[in-house]
C-alpha positions in Angstrom: -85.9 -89.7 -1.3 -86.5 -86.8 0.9 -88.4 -88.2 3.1 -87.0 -91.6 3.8 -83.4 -90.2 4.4 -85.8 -87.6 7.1 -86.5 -90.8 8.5 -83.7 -92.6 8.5 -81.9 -89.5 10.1 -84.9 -89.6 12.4 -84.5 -93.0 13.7 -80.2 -92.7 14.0 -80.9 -89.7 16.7 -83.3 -92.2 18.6 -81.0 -94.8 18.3 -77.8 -92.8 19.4 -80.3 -91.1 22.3 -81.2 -94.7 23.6 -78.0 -96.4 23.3 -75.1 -93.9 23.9 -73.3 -94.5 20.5 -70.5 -93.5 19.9 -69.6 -92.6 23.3 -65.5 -90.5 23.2 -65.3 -90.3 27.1 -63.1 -92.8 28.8 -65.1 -93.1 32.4 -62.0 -95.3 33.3 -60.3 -92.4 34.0 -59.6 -90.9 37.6 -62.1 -87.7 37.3 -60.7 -84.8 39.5 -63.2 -83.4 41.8 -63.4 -80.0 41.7 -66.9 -79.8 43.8 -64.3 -79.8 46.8 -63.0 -76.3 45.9 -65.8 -74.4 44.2 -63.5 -71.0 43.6 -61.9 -73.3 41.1 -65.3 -74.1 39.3 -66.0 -71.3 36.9 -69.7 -70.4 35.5 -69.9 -67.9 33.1 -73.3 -66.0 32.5 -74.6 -64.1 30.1 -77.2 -60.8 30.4 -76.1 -60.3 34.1 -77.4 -56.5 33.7 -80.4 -57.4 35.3 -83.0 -60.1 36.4 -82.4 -63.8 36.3 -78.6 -63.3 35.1 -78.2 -60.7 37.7 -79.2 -62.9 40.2 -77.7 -66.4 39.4 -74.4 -64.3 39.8 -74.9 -62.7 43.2 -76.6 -66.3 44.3 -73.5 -68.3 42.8 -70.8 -66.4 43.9 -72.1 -67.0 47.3 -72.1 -70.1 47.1 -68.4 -70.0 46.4 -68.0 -70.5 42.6 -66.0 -68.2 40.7 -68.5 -66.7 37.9 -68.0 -64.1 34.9 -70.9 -62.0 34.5 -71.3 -60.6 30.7 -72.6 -57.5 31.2 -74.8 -54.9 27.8 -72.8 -52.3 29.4 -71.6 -50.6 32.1 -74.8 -49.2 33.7 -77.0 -52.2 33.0 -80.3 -52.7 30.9 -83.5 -50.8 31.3 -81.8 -47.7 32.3 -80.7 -48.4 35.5 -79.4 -45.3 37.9 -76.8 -48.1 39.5 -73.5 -49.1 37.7 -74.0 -52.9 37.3 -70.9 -53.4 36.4 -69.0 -51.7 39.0 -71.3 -53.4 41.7 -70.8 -57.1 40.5 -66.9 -56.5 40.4 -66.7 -55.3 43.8 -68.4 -58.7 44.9 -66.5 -62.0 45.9 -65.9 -64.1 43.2 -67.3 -62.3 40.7 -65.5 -61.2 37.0 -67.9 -58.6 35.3 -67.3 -58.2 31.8 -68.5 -56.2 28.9 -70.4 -59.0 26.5 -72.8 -58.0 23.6 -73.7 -61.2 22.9 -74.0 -60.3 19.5 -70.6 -58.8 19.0 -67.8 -61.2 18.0 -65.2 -58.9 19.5 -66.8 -59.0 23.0 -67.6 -62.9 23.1 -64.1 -63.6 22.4 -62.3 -61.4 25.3 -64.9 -63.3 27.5 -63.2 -66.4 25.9 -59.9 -65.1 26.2 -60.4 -64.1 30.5 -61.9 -67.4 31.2 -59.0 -69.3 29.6 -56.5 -66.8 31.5 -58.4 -67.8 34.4 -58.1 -71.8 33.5 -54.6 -71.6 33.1 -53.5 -69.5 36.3 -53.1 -73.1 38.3 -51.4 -72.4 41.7 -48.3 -74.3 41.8 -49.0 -76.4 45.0 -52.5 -77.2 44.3 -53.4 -80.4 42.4 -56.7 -79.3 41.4 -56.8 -77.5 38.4 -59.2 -74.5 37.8 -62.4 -76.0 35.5 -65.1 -74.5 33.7 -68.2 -76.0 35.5 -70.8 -74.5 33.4 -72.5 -71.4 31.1 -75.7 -69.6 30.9 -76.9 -68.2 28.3 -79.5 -65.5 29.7 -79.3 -63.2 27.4 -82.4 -62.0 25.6 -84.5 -59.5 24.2 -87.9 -59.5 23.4 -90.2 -57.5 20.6 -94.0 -57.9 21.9 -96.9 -57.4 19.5 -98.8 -59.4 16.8 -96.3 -60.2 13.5 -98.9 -57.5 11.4 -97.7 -54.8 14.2 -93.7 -55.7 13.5 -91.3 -54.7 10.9 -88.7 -57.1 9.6 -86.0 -55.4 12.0 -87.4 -56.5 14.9 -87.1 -60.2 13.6 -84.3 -60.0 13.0 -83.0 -58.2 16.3 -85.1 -61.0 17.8 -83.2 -63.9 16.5 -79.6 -62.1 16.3 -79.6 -61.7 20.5 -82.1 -64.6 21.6 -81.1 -67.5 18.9 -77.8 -66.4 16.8 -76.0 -65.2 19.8 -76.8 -68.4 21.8 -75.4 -70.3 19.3 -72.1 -68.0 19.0 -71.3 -67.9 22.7 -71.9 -71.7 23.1 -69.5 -72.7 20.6 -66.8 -70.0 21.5 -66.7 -72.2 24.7 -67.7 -76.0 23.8 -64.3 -76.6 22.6 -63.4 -76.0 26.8 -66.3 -78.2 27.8 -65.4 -81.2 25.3 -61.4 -81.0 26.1 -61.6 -81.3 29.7 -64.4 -84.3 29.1 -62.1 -86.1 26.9 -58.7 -85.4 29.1 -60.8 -86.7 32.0 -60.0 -83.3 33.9 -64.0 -82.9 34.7 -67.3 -84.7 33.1 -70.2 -82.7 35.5 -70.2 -79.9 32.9 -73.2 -78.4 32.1 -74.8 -75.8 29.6 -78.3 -74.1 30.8 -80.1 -72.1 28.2 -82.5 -69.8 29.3 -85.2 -70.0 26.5 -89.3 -68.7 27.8 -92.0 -70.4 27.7 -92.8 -68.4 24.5 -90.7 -71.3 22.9 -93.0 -73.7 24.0 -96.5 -71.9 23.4 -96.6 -68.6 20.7 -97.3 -65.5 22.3 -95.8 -63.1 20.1 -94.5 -62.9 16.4 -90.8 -61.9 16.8 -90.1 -63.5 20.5 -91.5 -66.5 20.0 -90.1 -67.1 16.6 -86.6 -66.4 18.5 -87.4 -68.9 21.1 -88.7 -72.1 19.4 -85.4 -71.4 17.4 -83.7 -71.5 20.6 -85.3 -74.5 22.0 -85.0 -76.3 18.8 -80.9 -75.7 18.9 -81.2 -76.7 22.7 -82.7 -79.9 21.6 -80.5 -80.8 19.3 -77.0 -79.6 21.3 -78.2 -82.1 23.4 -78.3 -84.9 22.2 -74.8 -84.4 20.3 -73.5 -83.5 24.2 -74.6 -86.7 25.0 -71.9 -88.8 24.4 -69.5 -86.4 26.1 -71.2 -86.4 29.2 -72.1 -82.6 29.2 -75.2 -81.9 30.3 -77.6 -79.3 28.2 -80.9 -78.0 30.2 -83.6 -75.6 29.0 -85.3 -72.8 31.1 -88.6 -72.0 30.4 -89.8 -69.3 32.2 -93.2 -67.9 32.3 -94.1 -64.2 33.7 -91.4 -63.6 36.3 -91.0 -60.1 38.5 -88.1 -58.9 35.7 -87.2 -55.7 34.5 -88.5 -57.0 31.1 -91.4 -58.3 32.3 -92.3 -54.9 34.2 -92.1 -53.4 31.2 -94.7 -55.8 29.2 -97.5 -53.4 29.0 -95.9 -50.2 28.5 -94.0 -51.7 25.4 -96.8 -53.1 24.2 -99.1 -49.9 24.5 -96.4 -47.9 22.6 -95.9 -50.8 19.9 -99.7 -50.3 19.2 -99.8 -45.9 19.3 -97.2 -46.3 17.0 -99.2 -48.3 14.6 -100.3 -46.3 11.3 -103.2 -45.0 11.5 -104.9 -47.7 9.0 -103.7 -50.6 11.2 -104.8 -48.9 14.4 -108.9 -48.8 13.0 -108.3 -52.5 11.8 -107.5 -53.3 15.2 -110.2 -51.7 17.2 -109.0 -47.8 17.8 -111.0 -45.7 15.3 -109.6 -42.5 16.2 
């Protein structure tokens, strides 16, 4: 019985995937377009501390849109000599804010400033403020072979890459799906930066985290489908990051901090 209502379930996602069903948004409604003002097109991103975060926020706020940077804290990851956070705030269009992804408290004032932001119309503009899109860029990443990793790191793993993903896209779907069924905007978009460790394992914790991820992204889309919201994946490989500058080093200390018995099963005898 299992298995037939797996394939029944199956076959309903193809289905819906091929035909639209069950389609909510009206297209025969007059879609404002916002692409004329981009200030009034918000993008909120996640892990702006440093690398590709970082610099989707500097490159999109020059390009006019109005984007809220969730910021680790204040003085940005891999302990950075520069205040992040003080340097994105100072720049045009940007709203820095302090986001753990993985603290409810923090995804929630991000919530709470973007809707502030949505509702501050000006009076004699006829274009309201929309949210255009979110990122979710924020990861972390626990290198070595599953034998070399306690349970923590698992878990850390899937509380920032997969859990936290999850939390911060349904804090603001509810956004997303109301101006798609109002008609106030349908060229919404979610991007989830996932690695190409969700595609092909390289390592226990991370990848575990990331097929997770790219599973969820799968699925999210095809349930946005019918709202018109877009859902893309990112799979990076080995980019010039902070945490990718910081591959071998982790991975060096992950193995001198091996007992001594697992260090002489894995080729250090000393």
């Amino acid at each position: 019985m299992v298995g037939i209502g797996h394939a029944i379930y199956t076959l309903y996602l193809i289905y819906q995937y091929l035909t639209s069903i069950g389609k909510v948004v009206d297209t025969s409604k007059t879609i404002i377009d916002a692409t004329k003002s981009k200030n009034k097109l918000g993008i909120i991103i996640t892990g702006c501390d440093s690398g590709f975060g970082y610099n989707a926020a500097i490159s999109l706020s020059k390009l006019g849109y109005t984007v809220f940077a969730g910021c680790y804290s204040e003085q940005g990851s891999y302990n950075s000599s520069e205040n992040i956070f003080s340097k994105l705030n100072d720049m045009d269009n940007i709203i820095a804010l302090k986001m753990d992804v993985t603290d409810e408290k923090d995804v929630k004032f991000a919530f709470e400033k973007v809707s502030s932001w949505l509702a501050d119309a000006d009076a004699d503009d006829t274009r309201p403020k929309v949210l255009h899109g979110l990122i979710n860029n924020a990861g972390t990443g626990a290198l070595g072979f599953i034998d070399w990793n306690d349970l923590s790191a698992f878990r850390e793993s899937m509380e920032v890459n997969y859990f936290a993903m999850i939390q911060v896209t349904k804090t603001f779907l509810p956004i997303f799906k109301s101006q798609a069924c109002e008609g106030t905007y349908s060229n919404s978009r979610i991007i989830n930066i996932v690695s190409v460790a969700g595609l092909v394992p390289l390592s226990g914790p991370y990848s575990g985290s990331k097929f997770a991820a790219e599973a969820f992204s799968n699925l999210l889309r095809q349930e946005l489908k019918s709202f018109n919201i877009s859902v893309v994946t990112m799979n990076p490989t080995f980019h010039k990051t902070p945490m990718a500058d910081q591959i071998v080093s982790n991975f060096e200390e992950k193995f001198n901090n091996l007992r001594p018995d697992l260090k002489k099963q894995y080729g250090d005898g000393e």
